[in-house]
C-alpha positions, -999 to +999 in steps of 0.1 A: +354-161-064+367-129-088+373-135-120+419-131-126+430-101-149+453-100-175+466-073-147+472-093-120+491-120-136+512-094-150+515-078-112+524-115-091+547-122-125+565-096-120+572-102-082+598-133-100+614-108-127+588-130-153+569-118-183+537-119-197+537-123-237+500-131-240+479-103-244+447-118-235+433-144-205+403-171-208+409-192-178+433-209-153+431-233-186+441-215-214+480-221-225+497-187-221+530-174-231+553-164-204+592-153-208+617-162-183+640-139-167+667-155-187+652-146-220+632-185-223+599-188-238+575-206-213+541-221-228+523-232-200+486-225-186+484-197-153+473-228-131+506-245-138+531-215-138+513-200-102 
């Protein structure tokens, strides 16, 4: 299995109108910050917010 980018979380993100605030990615268990379309600062890990 390929390793995720930084890129393609921005790129399916995106697809919702949602942000990437984080500037770096570990693994499907690293907390991340993600912004809402309504402005809302999410802190979740990718394996949660997918």
């Amino acid at each position: 299995m390929a390793k995720i980018t930084i890129e393609q979380i921005k790129e399916e993100l995106s697809k919702d109108n949602w942000t990437l605030i984080s500037e770096t990615y570990k693994n499907l268990d690293t907390e991340m910050i993600f912004e809402c379309p309504e402005g809302h600062r999410v802190y979740a890990t990718w394996k949660k917010i997918r």
